[in-house]
N, C-alpha and C positions, 0 to 999 in steps of 0.2 A: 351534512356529511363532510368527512374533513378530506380536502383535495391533499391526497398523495402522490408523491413523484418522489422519483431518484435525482438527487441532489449530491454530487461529487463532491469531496474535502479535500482538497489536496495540500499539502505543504510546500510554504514557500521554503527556500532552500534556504538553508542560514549561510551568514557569512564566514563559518569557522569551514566550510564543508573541505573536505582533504582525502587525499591518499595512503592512510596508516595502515592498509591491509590488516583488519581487526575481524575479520569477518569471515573465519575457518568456514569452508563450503562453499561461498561464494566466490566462483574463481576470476570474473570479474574485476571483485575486488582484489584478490588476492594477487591476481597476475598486474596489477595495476599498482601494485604498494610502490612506495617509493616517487611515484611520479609528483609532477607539481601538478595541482589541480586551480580551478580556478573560478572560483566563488561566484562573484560578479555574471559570468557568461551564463554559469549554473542557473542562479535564479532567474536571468531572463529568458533563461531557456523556458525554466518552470512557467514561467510567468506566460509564454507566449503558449504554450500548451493550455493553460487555463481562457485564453482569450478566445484561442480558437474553437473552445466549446463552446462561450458565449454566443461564437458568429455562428454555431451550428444550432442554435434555444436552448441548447440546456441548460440547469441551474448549474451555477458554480458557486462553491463556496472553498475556502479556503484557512489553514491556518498557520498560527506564526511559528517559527525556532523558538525553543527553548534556549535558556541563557548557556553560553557556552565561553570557555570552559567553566565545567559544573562547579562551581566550588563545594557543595556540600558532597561533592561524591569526591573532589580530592580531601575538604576535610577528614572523611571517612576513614580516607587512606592515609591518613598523618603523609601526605607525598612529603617528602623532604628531595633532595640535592642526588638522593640514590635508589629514588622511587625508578621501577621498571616503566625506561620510555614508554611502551604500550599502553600503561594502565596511565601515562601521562596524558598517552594519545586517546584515551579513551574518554576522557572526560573532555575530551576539544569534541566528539565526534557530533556531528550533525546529520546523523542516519536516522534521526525523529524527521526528518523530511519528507520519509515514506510512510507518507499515514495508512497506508494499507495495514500497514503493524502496530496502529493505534490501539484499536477495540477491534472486537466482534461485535457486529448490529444484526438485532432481531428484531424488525418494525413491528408496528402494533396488527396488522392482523394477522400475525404469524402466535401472538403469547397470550396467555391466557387473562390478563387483567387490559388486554387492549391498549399496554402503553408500548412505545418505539424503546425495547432495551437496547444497556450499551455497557459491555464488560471491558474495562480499559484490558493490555497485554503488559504481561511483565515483564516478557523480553528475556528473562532469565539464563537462556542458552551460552548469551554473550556479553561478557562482562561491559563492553562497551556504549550499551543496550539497555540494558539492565538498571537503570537509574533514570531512565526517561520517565518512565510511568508517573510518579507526583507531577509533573509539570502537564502532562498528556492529561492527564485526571484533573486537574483543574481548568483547563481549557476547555475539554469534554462535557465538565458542570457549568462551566458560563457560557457555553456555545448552548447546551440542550437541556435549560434550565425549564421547570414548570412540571404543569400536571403531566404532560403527556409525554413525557420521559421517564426511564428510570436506570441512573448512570451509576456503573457500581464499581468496585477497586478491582484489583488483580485476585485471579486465583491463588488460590497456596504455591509459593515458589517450589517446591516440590513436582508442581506440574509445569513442565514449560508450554508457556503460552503466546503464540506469537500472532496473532489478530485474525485480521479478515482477510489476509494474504493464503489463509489455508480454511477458510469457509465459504463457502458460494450458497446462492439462493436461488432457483429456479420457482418458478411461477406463471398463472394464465396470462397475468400482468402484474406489473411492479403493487399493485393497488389495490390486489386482491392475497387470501392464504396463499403461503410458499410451502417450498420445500427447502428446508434449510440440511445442509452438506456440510461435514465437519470433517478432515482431512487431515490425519495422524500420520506421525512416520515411526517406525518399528529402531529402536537402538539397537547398537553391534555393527552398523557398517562404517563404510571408508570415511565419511564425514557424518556429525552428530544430527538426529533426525529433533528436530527445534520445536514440534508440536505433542504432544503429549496427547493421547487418545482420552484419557483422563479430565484434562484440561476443557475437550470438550463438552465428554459429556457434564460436569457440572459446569459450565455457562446453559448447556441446555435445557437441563433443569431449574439453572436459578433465573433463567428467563421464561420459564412457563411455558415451553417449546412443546406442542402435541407430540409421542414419541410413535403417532403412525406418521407424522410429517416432517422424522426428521430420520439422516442418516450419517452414520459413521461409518468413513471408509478407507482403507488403508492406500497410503500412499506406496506407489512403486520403487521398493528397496534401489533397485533401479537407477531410477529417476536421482534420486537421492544422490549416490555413487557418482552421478554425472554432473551435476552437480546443481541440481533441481533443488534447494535448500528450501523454499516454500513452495507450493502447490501450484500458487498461481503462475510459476516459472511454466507449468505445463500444463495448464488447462486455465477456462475461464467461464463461469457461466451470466446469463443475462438473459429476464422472463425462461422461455420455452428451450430456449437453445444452452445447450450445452458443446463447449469447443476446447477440443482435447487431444494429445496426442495420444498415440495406441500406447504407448507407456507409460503411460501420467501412473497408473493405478495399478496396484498388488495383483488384482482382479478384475481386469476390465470386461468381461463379455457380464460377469455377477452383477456388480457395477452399474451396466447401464441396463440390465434388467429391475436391477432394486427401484430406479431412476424410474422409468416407465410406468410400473407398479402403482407407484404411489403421484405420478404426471403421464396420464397416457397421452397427452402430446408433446411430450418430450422431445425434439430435433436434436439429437447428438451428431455432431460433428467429429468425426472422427480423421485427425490425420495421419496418414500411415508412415512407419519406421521405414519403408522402400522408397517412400517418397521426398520427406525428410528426416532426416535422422535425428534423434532423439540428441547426439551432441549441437546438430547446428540448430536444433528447435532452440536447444538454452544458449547458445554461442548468440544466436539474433535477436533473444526474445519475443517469437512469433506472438507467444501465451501470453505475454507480461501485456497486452494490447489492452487497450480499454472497449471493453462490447458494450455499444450504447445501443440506444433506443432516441429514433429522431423524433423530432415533431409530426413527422408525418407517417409514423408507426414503424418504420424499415428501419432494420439497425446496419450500423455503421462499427468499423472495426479500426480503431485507433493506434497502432502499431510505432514503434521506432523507428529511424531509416536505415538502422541496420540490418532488420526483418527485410524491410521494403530492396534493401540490396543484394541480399540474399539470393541467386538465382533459383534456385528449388523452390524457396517460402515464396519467391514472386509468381512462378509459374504455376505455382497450386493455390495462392487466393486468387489469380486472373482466372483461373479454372471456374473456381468455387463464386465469384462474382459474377461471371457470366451464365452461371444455373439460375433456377429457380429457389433457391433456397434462400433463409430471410435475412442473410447476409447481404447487402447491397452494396458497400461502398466498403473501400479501404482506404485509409486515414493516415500515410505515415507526417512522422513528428520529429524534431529533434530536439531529444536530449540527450545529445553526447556526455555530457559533465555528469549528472547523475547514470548512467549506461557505464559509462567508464568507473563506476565504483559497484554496479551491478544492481542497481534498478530500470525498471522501465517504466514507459507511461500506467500502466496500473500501482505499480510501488508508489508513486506518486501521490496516489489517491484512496481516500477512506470513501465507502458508496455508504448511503443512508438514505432511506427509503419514510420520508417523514411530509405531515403539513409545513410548508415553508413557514408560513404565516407563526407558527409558535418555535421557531426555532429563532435565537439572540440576530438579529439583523448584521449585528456588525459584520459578522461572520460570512457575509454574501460580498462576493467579488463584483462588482458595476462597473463600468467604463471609466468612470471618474475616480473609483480606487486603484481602480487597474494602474490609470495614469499617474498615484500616488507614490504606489509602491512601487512603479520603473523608478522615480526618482530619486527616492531614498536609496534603493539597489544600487543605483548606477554613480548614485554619488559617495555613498557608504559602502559598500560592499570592497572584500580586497578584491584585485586585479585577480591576485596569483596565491596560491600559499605551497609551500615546500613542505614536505613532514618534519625538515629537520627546523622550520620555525614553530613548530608547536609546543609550549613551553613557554613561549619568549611572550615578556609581559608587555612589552610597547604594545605588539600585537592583540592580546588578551583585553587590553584596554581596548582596542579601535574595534573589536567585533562585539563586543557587550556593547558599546555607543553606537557601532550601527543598531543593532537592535532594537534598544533603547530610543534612535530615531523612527523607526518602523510602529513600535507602537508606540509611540508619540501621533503620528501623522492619522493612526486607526484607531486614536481613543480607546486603545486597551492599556491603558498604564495599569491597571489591578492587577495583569498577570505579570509585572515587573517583581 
């Protein structure tokens, strides 16, 4: 029988990562444009979030940036001398960082031929975005290469598709059928809603998804408007538990009946709007947390330290920690560097629920690459970068040569 476990992917943070405010909805980012960001701190921030999973057992896995800036997405653009700064800044951008917007994953006891599918995202919403997918799709097929995989291209860009950042999976255990959750937002409001209801239901289908185990559910118009741009900004699921704000959803009392329904031990977790407010849920990233499942079966909630600062989000997880409920520990983290462009520790991370043992080795983070990758980071990675150095070719040079050191050191030169 093949031992299944949830095995996190997270992306190392490249060294082009920057402040160009590309990223309508995300106010984060948006409120952030302009600043200097700082590469180097970034990934050891990432870096040091992935270690502490390790000190916790869980699998880690991880992958690399993509070449930035993209030349084929500026050839595209014939950029010349009067190309729009933005679409200059777009091909610098390093928001492939957050694997959560990699693919959509449907392990194998969830689909109908038994293999762990994997729909890459095409990101389509944002043009900044929107040119990741080949480089994603080819790491996706050397990472989950073999029988027991089946890795497939993007939807029709007609559907925007944005990953696992707006799908969740509920289950007895990670090891057993789920219930897989697919999380659309309705166009027409104040910022564009980046998931296409569409989008999911054909990944559902071309993954062989039973349609009594699987649900589509609308995201809260809401939530959106606030600036919730993916799903996981306000909710988070992991096995049995489901962890949500009372807004997350169009319909939430329907919502966590459909839930039930089809998991009658479903734990939802419900945080209330009186308690915290639906702006400082997304202002802290309470949601954006990683819900894990420890060794010794109690899950654990892996948070920002913006959350963890928060005075409302702190008084209501010490609440929720000191019950009986199978939240046991709270975990905060720093990553200011990526936070400050509007991810958190879940953006960070693609979940996948697979046999380690048939998944590409390279791809697992150990102690001894951990120690690899600090020093390529630390000796390659820029300090600082400014938005108004993006553009500038000395620079374009020394982040393609970090990189280019990075997989040097991890024996992936194929994805060069």
């Amino acid at each position: 029988m093949k031992r299944l476990i949830e095995i996190n992917f997270d992306g190392i943070v490249g060294p082009s990562h920057n402040y160009a405010g590309l990223s309508l909805g995300n106010l984060a980012a948006t409120n952030n444009a302009g600043q200097p960001s700082y590469p180097r701190a970034a990934a050891l921030q990432g870096l040091a979030k992935m270690r502490a999973n390790l000190a916790l057992g869980l699998a880690q896995g991880f992958f690399v940036p993509p070449p930035r800036p993209n030349p084929v997405w500026l050839d595209a653009l014939s950029a010349d001398g009067d190309t729009d700064p933005a679409l200059i800044a777009g091909a610098w951008s390093a928001s492939a960082m957050w694997t959560a917007n990699a693919a959509t994953v449907s392990p194998a006891p969830d689909t109908a031929d038994g293999r762990c599918h994997l729909t890459v995202a095409n990101l389509v919403t944002m043009p900044h975005r929107a040119h990741e997918w080949p480089d994603t799709l080819g790491q996706l097929r050397l990472a989950f290469s073999g029988a027991h995989f089946a890795v497939h291209g993007p939807v029709p860009p007609c559907f925007g598709d944005e990953g696992a950042a707006n799908h969740m999976r509920m289950a007895r255990s990670h090891n057993q059928p789920g219930l897989e959750i697919f999380v659309y937002g309705r166009p027409g409001g104040r910022f564009p809603a980046r998931q296409h209801e569409q989008a999911g239901r054909l990944i559902a289908r071309r993954h062989g998804l039973d349609p009594a185990r699987t649900l589509f559910i609308e995201q809260s118009a809401e939530a959106i408007a606030a600036g919730a741009f993916h799903n996981d900004v306000v909710a988070v699921a992991n096995e049995r538990v489901l962890f949500t704000h009372e807004k997350a959803f169009a319909e939430p009392e329907a919502t966590y009946a459909a839930i039930r329904k089809r998991l009658p031990e479903a734990e939802i977790i419900v945080v209330p709007d009186n308690v915290v407010s639906l702006a400082e849920a997304i202002r802290s990233y309470l949601f954006n947390g990683q819900l894990v499942t420890q060794p010794d079966g109690t899950m654990a909630l892996i948070i920002p330290d913006e959350a963890w600062d928060s005075a409302p989000v702190r008084g209501w997880l010490n609440a929720l920690v000191a019950g009986n409920g199978p939240i046991r520990a709270v975990l905060p983290v720093d990553v200011r560097q990526s936070m400050a462009n509007g991810g958190g520790p879940a953006c960070l991370r693609l979940r996948v629920v697979a046999d380690p043992s048939a998944i590409n080795p390279q791809f697992f983070l150990s102690q001894s690459r951990a120690e690899a990758i600090e020093r390529v980071i630390s000796q390659h990675w820029p300090e600082q970068i400014d938005p108004t150095d993006l553009g500038n070719s000395s620079l374009a040079s020394n982040v393609l040569a970090a990189r280019a050191e990075l997989l040097d050191i991890l024996g992936l030169g194929q994805l060069d």
